[in-house]
C-alpha beads as a LAMMPS data file, in Angstrom:
LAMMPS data file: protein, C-alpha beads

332 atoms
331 bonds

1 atom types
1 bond types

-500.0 500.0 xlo xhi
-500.0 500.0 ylo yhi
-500.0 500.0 zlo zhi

Masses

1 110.0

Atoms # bond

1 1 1 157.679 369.956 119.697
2 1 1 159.010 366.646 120.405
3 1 1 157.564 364.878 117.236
4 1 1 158.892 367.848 115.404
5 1 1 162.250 367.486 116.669
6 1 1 162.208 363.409 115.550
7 1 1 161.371 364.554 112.285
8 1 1 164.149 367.168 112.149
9 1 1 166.768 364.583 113.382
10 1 1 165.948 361.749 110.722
11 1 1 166.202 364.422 108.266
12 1 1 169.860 365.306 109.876
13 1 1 170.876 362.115 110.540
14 1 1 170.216 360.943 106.790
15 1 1 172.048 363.903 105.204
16 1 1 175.074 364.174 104.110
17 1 1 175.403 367.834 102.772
18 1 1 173.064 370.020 104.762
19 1 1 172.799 374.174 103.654
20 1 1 171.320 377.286 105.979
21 1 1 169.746 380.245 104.948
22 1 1 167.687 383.269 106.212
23 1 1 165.798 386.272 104.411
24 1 1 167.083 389.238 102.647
25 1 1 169.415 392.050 104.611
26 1 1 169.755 389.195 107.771
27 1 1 168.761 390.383 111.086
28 1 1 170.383 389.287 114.569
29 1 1 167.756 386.914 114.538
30 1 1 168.276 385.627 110.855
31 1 1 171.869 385.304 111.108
32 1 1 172.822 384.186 114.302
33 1 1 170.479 381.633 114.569
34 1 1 171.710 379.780 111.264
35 1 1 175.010 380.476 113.323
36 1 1 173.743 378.439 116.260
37 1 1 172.680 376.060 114.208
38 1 1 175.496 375.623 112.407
39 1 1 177.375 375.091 115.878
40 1 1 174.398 372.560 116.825
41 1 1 174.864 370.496 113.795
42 1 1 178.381 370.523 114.145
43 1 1 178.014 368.931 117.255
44 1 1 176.063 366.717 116.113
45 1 1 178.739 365.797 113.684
46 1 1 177.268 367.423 110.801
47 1 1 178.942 369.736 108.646
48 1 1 176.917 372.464 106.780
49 1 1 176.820 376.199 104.709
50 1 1 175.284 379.070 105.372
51 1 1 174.680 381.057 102.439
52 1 1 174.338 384.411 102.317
53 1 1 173.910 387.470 100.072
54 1 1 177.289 390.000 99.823
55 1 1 175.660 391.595 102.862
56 1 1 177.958 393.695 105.574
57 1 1 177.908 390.701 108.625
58 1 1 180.924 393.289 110.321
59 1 1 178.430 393.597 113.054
60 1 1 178.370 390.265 114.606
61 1 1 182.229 389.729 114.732
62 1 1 181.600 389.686 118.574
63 1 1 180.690 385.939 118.008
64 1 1 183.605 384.974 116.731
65 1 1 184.465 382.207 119.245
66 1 1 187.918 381.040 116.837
67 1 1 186.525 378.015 115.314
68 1 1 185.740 379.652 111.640
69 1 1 181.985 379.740 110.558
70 1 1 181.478 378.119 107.165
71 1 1 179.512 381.189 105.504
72 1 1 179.493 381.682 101.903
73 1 1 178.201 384.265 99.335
74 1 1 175.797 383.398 96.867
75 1 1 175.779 385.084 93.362
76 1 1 172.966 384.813 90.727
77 1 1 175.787 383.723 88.626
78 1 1 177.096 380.646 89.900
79 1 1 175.703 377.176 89.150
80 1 1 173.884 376.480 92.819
81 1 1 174.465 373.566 94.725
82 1 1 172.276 370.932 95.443
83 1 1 172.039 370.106 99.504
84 1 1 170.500 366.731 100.804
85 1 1 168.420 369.565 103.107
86 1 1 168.314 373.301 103.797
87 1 1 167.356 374.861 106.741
88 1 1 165.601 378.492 105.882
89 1 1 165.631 380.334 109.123
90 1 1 163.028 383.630 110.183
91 1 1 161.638 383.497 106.858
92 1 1 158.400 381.818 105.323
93 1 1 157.868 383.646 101.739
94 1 1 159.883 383.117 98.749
95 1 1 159.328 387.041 98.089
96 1 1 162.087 387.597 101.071
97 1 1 164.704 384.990 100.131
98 1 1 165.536 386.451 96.506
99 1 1 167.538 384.373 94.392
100 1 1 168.679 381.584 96.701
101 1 1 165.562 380.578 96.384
102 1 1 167.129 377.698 93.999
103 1 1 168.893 376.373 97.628
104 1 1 165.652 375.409 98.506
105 1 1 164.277 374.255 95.200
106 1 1 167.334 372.333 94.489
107 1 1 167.407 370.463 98.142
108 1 1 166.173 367.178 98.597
109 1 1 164.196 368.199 101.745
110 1 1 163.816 371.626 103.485
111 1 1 163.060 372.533 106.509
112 1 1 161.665 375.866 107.762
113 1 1 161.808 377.682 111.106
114 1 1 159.771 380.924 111.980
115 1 1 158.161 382.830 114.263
116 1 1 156.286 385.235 111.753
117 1 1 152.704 384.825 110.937
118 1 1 152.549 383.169 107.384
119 1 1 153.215 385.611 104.176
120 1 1 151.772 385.458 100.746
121 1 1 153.921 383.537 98.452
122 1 1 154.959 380.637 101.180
123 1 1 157.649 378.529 101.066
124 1 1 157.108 375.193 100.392
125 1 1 159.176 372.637 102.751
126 1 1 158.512 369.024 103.670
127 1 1 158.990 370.019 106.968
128 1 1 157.739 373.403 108.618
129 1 1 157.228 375.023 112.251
130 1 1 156.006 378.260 112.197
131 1 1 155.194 379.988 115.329
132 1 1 154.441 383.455 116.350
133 1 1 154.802 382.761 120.023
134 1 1 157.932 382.596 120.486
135 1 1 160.091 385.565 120.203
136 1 1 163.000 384.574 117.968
137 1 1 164.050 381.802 115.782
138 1 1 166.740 381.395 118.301
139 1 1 164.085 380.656 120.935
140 1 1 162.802 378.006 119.150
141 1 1 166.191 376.840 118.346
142 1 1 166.857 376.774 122.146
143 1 1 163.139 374.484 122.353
144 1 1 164.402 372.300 119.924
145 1 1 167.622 371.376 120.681
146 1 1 168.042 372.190 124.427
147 1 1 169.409 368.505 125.495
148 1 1 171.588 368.597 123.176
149 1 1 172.806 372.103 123.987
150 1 1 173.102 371.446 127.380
151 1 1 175.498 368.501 126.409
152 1 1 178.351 370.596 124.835
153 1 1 181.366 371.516 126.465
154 1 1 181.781 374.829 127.850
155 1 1 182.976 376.645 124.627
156 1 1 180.481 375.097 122.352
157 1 1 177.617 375.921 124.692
158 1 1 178.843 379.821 125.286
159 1 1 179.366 379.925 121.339
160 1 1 175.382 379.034 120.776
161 1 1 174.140 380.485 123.989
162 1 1 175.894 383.882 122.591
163 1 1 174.182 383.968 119.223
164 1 1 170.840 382.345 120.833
165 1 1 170.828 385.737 123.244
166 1 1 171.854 387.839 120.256
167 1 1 168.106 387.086 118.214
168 1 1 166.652 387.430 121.516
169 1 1 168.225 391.132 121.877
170 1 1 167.225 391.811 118.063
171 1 1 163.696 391.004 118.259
172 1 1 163.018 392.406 121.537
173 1 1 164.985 395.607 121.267
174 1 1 166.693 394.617 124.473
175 1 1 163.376 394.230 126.172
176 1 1 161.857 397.354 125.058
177 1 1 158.872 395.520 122.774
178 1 1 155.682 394.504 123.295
179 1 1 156.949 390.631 122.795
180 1 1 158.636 390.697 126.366
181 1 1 157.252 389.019 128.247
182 1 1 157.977 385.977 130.962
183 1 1 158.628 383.510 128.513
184 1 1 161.637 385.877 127.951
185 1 1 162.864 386.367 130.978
186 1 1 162.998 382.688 131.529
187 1 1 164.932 381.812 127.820
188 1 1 167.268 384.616 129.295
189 1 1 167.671 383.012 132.478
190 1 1 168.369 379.724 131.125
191 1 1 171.084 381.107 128.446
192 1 1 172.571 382.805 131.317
193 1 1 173.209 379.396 132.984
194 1 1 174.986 377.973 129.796
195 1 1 177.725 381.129 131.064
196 1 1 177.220 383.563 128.420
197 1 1 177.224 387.506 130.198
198 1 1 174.407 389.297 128.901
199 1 1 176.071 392.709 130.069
200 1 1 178.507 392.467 127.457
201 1 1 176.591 391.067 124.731
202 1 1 174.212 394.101 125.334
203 1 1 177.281 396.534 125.057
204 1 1 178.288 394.751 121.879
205 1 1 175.193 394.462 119.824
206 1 1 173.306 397.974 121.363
207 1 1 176.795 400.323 121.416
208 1 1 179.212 399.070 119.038
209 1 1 178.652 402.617 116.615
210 1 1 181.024 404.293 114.532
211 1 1 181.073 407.968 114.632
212 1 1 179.656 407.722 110.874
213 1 1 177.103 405.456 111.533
214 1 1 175.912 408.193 114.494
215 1 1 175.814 410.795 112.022
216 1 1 173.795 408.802 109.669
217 1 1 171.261 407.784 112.493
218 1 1 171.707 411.704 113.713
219 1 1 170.708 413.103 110.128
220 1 1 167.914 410.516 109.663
221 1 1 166.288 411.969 113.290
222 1 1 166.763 415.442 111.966
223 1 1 164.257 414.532 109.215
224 1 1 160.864 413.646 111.924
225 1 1 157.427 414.536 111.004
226 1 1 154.501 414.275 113.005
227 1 1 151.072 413.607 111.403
228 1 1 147.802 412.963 112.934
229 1 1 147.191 415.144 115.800
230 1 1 151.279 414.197 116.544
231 1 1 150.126 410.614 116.940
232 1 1 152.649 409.437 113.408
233 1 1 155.622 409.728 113.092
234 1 1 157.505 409.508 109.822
235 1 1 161.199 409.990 108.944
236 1 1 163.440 408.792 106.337
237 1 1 167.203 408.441 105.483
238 1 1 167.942 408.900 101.567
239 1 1 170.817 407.345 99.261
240 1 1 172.920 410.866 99.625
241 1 1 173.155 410.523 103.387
242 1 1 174.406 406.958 103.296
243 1 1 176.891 407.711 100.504
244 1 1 178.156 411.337 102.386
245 1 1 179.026 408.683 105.589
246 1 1 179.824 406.083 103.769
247 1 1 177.041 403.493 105.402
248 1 1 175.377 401.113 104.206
249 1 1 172.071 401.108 105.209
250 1 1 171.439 397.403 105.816
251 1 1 174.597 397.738 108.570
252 1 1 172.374 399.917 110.327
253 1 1 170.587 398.104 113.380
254 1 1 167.047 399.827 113.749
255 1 1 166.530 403.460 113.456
256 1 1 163.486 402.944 114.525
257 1 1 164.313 402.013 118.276
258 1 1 165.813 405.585 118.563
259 1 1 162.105 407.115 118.291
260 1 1 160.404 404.468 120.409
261 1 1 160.301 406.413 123.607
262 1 1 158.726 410.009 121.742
263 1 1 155.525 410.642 123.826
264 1 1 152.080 409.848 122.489
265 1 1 152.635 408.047 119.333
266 1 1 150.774 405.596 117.583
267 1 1 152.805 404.220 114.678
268 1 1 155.751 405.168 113.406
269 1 1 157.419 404.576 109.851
270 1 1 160.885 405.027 109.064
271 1 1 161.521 405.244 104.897
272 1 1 164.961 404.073 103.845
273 1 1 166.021 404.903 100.428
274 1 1 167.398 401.384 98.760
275 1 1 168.153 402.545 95.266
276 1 1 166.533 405.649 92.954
277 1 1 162.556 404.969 93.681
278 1 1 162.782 402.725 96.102
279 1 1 162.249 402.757 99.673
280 1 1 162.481 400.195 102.263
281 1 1 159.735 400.915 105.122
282 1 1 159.692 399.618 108.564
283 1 1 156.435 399.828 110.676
284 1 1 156.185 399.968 114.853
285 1 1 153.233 400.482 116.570
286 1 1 152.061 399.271 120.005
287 1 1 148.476 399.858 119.100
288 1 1 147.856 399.395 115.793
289 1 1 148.285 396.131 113.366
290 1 1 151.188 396.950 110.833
291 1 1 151.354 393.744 109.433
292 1 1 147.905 394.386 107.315
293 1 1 149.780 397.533 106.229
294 1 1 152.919 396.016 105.103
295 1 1 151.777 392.968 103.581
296 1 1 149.147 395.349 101.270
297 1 1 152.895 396.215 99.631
298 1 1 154.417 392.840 99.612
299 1 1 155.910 392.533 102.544
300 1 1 155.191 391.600 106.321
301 1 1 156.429 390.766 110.141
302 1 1 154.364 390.674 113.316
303 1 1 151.802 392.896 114.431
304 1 1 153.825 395.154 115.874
305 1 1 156.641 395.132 113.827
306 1 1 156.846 394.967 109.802
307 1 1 158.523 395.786 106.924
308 1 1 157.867 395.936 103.042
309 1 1 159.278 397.585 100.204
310 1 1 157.763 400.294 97.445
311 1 1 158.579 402.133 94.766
312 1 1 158.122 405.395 94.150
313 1 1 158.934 408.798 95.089
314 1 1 159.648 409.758 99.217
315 1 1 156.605 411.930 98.656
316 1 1 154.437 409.788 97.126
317 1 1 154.679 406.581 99.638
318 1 1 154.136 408.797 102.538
319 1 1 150.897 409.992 101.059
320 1 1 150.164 406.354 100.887
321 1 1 151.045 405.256 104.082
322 1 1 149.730 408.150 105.801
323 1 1 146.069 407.193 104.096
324 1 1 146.494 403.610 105.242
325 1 1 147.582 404.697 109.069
326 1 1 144.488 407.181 109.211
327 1 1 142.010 404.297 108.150
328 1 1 144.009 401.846 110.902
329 1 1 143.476 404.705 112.987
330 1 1 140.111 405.338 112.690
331 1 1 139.434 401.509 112.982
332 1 1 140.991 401.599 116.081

Bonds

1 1 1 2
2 1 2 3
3 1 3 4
4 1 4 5
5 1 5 6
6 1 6 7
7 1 7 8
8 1 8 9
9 1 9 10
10 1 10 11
11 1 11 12
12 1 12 13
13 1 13 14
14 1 14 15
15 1 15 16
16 1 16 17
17 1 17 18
18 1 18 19
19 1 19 20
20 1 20 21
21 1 21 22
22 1 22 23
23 1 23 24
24 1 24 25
25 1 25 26
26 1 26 27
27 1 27 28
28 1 28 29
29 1 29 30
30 1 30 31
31 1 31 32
32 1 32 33
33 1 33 34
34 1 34 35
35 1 35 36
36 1 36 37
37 1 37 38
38 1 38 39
39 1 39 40
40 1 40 41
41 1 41 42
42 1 42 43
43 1 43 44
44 1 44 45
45 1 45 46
46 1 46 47
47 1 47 48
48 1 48 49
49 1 49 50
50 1 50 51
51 1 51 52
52 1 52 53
53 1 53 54
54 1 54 55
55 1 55 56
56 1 56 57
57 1 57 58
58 1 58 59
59 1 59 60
60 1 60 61
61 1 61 62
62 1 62 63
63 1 63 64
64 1 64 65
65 1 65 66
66 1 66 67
67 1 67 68
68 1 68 69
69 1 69 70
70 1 70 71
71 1 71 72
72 1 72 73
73 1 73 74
74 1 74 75
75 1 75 76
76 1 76 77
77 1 77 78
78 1 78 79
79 1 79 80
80 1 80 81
81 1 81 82
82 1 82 83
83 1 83 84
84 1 84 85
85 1 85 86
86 1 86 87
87 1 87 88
88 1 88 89
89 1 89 90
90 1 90 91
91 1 91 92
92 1 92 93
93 1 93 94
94 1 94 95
95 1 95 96
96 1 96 97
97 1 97 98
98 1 98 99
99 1 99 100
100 1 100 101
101 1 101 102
102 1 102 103
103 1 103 104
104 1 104 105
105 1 105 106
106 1 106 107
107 1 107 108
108 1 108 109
109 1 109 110
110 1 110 111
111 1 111 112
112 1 112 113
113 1 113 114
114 1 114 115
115 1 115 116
116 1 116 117
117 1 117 118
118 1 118 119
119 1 119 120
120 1 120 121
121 1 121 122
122 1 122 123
123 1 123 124
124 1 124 125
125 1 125 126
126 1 126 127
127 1 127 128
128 1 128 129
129 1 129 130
130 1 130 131
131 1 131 132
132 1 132 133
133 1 133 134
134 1 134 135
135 1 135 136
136 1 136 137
137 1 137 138
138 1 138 139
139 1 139 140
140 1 140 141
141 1 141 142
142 1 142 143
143 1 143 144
144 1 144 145
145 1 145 146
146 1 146 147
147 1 147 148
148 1 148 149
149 1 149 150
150 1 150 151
151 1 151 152
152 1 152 153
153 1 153 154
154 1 154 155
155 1 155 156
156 1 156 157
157 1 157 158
158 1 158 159
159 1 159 160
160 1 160 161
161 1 161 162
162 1 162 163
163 1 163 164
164 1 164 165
165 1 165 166
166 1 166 167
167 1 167 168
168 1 168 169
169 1 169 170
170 1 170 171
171 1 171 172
172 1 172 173
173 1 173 174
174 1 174 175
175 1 175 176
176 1 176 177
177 1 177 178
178 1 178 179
179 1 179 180
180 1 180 181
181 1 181 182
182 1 182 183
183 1 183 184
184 1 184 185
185 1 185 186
186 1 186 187
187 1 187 188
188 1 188 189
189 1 189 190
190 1 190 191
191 1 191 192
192 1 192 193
193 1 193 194
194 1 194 195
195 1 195 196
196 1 196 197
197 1 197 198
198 1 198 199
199 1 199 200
200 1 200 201
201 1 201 202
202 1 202 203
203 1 203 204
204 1 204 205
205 1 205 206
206 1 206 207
207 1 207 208
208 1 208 209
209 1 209 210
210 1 210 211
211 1 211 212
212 1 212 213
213 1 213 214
214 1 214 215
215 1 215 216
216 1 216 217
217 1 217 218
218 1 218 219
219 1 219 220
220 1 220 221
221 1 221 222
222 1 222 223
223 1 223 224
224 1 224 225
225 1 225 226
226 1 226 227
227 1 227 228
228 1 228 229
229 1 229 230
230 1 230 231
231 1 231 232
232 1 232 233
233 1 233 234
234 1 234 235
235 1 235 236
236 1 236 237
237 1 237 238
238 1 238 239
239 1 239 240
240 1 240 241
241 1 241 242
242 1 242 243
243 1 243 244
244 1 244 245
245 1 245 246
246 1 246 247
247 1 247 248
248 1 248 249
249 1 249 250
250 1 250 251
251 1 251 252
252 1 252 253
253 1 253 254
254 1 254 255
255 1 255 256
256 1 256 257
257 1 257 258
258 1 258 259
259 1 259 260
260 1 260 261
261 1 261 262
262 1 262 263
263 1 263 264
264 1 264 265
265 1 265 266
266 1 266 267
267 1 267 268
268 1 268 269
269 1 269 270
270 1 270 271
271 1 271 272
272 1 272 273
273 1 273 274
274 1 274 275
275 1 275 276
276 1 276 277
277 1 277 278
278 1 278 279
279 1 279 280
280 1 280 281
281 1 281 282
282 1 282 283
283 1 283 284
284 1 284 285
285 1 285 286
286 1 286 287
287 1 287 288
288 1 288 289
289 1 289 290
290 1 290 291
291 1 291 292
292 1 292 293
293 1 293 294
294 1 294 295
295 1 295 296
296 1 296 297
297 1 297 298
298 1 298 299
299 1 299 300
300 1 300 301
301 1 301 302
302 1 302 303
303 1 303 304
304 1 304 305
305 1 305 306
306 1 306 307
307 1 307 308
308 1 308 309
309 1 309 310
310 1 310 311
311 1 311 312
312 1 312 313
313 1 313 314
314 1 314 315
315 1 315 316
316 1 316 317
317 1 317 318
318 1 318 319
319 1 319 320
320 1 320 321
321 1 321 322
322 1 322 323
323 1 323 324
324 1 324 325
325 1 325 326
326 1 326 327
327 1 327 328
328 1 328 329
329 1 329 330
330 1 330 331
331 1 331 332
C-alpha cells in the first residue's frame, strides 16, 4: 500500500487539473468516496471535478458540510475535457462508466480504485489497485490517505470521515452482509475517532424516505414470488409504478435489503424496469456465487452481491434467471 500511495502522490503532485468519476447510477460507495477524495485533494491543495451523469444525488445532501462540492454533469454532447489525471472510483469495466469513458481516454494518466473482482471489458489505467478485501472504496481511501486525514482540522476530517462511513453503510447494509466483519468494526472505530456520530449518519442514509418512495418500495414487495421449494425469491418494480409515485428508480437505495431477513432463502433477485424491455437485476445470496450469474449478462459485483442488465420481457428474464439459479443450486 505504501508504494502505491508514492505512486498516487507523484501523479497528484505533478497535476495540475485532476477529474473523479464512478460507475453508472452512483452508489454511497461510488459517490461519496470521489466526495472524500475530492476533500483529500483539496487538502492537499489540489483542486478537482467530479463528473457525473444527470443522476438524482438528493440523497446525500446530509454531507453537505457548506464548503460547495465541485460536481458537474456530463452530456454526450459537450466537447470533454482533457484532465492531467482521473481518478475512476468502485468501478473497473468500461461497460459501467458509459460515455465518460472519454474522461479517462482523454487524461494523461488514470488512476483506478476498487474493491470488485475484475470485469470483462477492464479499464485500462497506468495506475490500478483493485481489491476485493476491503469493503468499500472508502475503506481503501481511509488506507491510503489516513496520515493525511488525520492531519485536517476538525471540519475537514468530519467532512471525509462522514462520506468515508457513508460507503461503509452502503456496502454493508449497515452491517447486515456477509462482508462484516472485524476489519469493519475497526474502520468504524477509527472514523468514529475523527468525531463523526454514526447514530445519525445511520438515521440519515437508512430512514430519510418520502411517503412516495415507501409506496414504491411497498408495491414492489407486493409483487414476491417464491421459486424453488421457497428457497428464490423474485420481485420486480415496473416503469408504471415509478411514474404513478413519481420515483425514480436509481433514487431508490436497495429494495433488496427489505427481503434480506425472509426465512430460508437462497438467492434473491429483484427486476427493475429501466426503460420498455429492459430490466436492471440485482442479485443477493449468502450461499450461492451471483457474480458468475451476472457477469453471463454483462454485468458483475462480488459474490454476494451483483448486478447486470437485460433486455427483454419481465417474463422472459425470470425464466432465464430462474434456469441459471437452479443449475447454481444444484451445484451447490
Amino acid at each position: 500500500m505504501t508504494q502505491i500511495k508514492h505512486a498516487i502522490m507523484n501523479l497528484v503532485n505533478a497535476a495540475d487539473s485532476i477529474a473523479i468519476t464512478t460507475h453508472l447510477n452512483p452508489d454511497g460507495d461510488g459517490y461519496c468516496s470521489a466526495l472524500a477524495l475530492q476533500r483529500i485533494l483539496h487538502c492537499l491543495g489540489k483542486g478537482s471535478v467530479i463528473w457525473m451523469d444527470n443522476d438524482d444525488l438528493s440523497r446525500y445532501a446530509f454531507l453537505d458540510d457548506g464548503v460547495p462540492s465541485e460536481v458537474r454533469i456530463f452530456t454526450e454532447q459537450q466537447l470533454a475535457p482533457s484532465y492531467d489525471l482521473a481518478f475512476v472510483l468502485d468501478c473497473n469495466s468500461y461497460d459501467r462508466i458509459g460515455a465518460r469513458r472519454i474522461l479517462l481516454d482523454n487524461a494523461k494518466s488514470t488512476v483506478m480504485l476498487d474493491h470488485h473482482m475484475v470485469e470483462h471489458n477492464p479499464i485500462e489505467t497506468d495506475l490500478s489497485l483493485v481489491e476485493p478485501h476491503y469493503v468499500s472504496v472508502g475503506a481503501i481511501l481511509h488506507e491510503l490517505f489516513k496520515a493525511e486525514i488525520a492531519s485536517q482540522d476538525s471540519h475537514d476530517k468530519i467532512y471525509i470521515g462522514n462520506c468515508l462511513y457513508t460507503t461503509m453503510l452502503n456496502d454493508t447494509n449497515n452491517y447486515a452482509n456477509a462482508n462484516t466483519d472485524a476489519a469493519v468494526f475497526y474502520l468504524a472505530a477509527e472514523l468514529t475517532t475523527l468525531g463523526i456520530k454514526p447514530y445519525q449518519l445511520y438515521k440519515e442514509f437508512f430512514l430519510n424516505h418520502s411517503a412516495d418512495e415507501m409506496r414504491y418500495v411497498g408495491q414492489t414487495l407486493a409483487t414476491i414470488e417464491l421459486h424453488q421449494d421457497r428457497k428464490v425469491l423474485f420481485m420486480h418494480s415496473t416503469l408504471k409504478m415509478s411514474q404513478e409515485n413519481g420515483i425514480d428508480p436509481e433514487s431508490v437505495m436497495n429494495i433488496t435489503r427489505w427481503v434480506q431477513g425472509v426465512r430460508g432463502l437462497d438467492a434473491i433477485v429483484y427486476f427493475c424496469e429501466e426503460e420498455p424491455g429492459r430490466f436492471k437485476l440485482s442479485l443477493r445470496s449468502i450461499k450461492l456465487d451471483v457474480n458468475k450469474i451476472a457477469v453471463q449478462y454483462g454485468g458483475g459485483g462480488h459474490t454476494k452481491a451483483s448486478g447486470c442488465t437485460i433486455d427483454g420481457s419481465l417474463a422472459e428474464i425470470k425464466a432465464k434467471l430462474l434456469q441459471d439459479l437452479r443449475a447454481a443450486l444444484a451445484n451447490k
